[in-house]
C-alpha positions in Angstrom: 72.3 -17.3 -103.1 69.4 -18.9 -101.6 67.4 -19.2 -105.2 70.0 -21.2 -106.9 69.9 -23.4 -103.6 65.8 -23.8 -104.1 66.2 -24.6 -107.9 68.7 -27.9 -107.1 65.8 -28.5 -104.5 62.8 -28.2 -106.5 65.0 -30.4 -109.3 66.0 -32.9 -106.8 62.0 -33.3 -105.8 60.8 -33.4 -109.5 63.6 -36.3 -109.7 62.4 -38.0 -106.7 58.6 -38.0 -107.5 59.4 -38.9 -111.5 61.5 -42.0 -109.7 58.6 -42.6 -107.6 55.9 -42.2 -110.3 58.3 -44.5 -112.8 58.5 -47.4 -110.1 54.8 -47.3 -109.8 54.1 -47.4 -113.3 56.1 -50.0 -113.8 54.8 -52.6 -110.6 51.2 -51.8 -112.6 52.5 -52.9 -115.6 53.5 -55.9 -113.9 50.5 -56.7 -112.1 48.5 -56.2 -115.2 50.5 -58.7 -117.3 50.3 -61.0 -114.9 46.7 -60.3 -114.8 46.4 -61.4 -118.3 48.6 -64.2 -118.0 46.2 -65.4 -115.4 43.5 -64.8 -117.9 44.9 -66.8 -121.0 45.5 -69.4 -119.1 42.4 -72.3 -119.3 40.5 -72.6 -116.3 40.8 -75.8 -114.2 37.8 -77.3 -112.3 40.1 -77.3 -109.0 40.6 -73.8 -109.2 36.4 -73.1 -110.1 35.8 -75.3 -106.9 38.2 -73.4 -105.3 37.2 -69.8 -106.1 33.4 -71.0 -105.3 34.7 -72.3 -101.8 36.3 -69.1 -101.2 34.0 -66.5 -102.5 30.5 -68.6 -101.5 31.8 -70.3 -98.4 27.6 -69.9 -97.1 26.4 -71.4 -99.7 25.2 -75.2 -99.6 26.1 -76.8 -102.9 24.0 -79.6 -104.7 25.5 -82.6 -106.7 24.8 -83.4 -109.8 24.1 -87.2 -109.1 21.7 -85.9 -106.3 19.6 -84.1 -108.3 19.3 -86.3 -110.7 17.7 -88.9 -108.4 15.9 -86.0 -107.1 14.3 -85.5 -110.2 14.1 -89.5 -110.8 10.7 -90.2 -110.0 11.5 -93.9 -109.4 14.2 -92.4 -106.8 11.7 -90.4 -104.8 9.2 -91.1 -101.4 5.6 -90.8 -102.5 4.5 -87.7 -101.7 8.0 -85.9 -102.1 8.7 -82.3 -104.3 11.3 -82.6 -106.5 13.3 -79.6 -106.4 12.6 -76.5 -108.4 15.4 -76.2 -111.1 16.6 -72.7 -111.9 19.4 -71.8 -114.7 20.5 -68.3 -114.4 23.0 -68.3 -117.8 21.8 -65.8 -120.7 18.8 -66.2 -122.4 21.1 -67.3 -125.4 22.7 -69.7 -123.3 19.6 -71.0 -122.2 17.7 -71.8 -125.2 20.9 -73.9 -127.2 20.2 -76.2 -123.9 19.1 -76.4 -120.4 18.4 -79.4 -117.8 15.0 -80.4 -118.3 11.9 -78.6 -116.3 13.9 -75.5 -115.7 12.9 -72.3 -115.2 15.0 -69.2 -116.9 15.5 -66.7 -114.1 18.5 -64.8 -113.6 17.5 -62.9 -111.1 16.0 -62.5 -107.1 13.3 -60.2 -108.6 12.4 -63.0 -111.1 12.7 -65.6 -108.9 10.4 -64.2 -106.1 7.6 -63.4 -108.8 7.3 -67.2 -110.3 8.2 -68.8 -106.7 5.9 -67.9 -103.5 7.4 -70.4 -101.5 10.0 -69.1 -99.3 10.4 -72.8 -98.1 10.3 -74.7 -101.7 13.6 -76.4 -102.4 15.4 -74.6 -105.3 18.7 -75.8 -107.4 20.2 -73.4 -109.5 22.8 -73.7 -112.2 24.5 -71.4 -114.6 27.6 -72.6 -116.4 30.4 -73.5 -113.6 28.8 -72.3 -110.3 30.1 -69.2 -110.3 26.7 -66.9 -111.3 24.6 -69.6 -109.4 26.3 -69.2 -106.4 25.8 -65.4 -106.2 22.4 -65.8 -107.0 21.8 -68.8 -104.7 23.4 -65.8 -102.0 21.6 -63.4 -102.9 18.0 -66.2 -102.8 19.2 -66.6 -99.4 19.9 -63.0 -98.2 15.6 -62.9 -99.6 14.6 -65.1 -97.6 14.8 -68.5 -99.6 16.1 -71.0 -97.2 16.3 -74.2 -99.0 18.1 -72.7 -102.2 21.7 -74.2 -103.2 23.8 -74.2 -106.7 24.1 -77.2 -108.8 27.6 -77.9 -108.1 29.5 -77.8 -111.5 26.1 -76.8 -112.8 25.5 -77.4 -116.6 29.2 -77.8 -117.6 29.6 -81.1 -115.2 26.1 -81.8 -115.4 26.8 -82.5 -119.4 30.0 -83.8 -119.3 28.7 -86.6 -117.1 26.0 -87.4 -120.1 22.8 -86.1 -118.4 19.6 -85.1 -120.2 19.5 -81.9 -121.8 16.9 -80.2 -123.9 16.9 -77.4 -126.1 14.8 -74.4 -126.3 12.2 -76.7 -128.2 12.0 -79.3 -125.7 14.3 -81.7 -128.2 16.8 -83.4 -126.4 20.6 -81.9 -127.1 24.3 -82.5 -126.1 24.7 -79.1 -127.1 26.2 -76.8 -124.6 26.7 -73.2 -124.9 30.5 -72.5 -124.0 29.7 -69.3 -122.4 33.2 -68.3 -123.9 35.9 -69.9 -125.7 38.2 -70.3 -122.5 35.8 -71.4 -119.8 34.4 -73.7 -122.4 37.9 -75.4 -122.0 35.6 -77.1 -119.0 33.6 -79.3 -121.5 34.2 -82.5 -122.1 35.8 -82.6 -125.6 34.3 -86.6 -126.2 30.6 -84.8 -126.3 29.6 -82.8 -129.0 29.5 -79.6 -127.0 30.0 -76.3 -129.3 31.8 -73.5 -129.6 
């Protein structure tokens, strides 16, 4: 009598756990399309500015109209450094265009081997902020106290019509999109690839 009694049990588990297993499967399921949703959908610069705020809260952020009058030499005190420009996109990225004067380093390794000055100030840039920003962290957490990220870095940087050059030196409007859905961020009026 008592094994019949353990076979309804043993059932009535196995139906439990498959319920449990089932709901779980399907709450992933769920959470993974709207995880794609989210990534279909085009980027806004609120929610880059946004993300950046929340995931680099420590780190100081540079304007684009600032540095360019830092890098104006009309613009600066007699005696005063510019800063030290820094993109940190892909070498690809880089050489289609890239604010003039700077440096391709993608790394803290990199960085400390060209720049001995712990004190120098240092912009860096990527696309939208977001690899710049980790970077600029990581410059920090090295010891680099004057680093920041070009707010809206090459993206904003072009769509407000600033100089560019290419991997020549020739001046470009040409912007690597980095991919076809953050390239969304471009202005469209320029003529910034795809």
């Amino acid at each position: 009598m008592t094994a019949p009694l353990f076979e309804g049990l043993a059932s009535r588990w196995f139906l439990a756990g498959l319920l449990l297993f089932l709901l779980a499967l399907s709450g992933a399921l769920l959470g993974l399309r709207s995880l794609y949703r989210r990534a279909d959908k085009a980027p806004t610069w609120a929610a880059v500015y946004s993300r950046i705020a929340d995931d680099f809260s420590e780190v100081r952020q540079t304007s684009t109209a600032l540095l360019a009058d830092q890098l104006s030499t009309p613009a600066r005190a007699p005696g005063e450094v510019p800063p030290l420009v820094i993109g940190c996109r892909s070498r690809e990225e880089f050489a289609r265009s890239h604010l003039p004067g700077a440096l391709h380093l993608t790394s803290v390794d990199a960085v400390t081997a060209e720049v001995a000055d712990h004190q120098a100030a240092i912009v860096v840039y990527c696309s939208v902020g977001l690899r710049s920003s980790a970077l600029v962290r990581d410059l920090s957490a090295a010891g680099f106290q004057n680093a920041s990220n070009l707010e809206g870095s090459i993206f904003c940087w072009a769509n407000e019509r600033r100089p560019l050059v290419n991997s020549a030196g020739i001046p470009t409007t040409d912007v690597h999109p980095y991919n076809p859905r953050w390239g969304t961020l471009l202005s469209r009026s320029g003529s910034h690839s795809e």
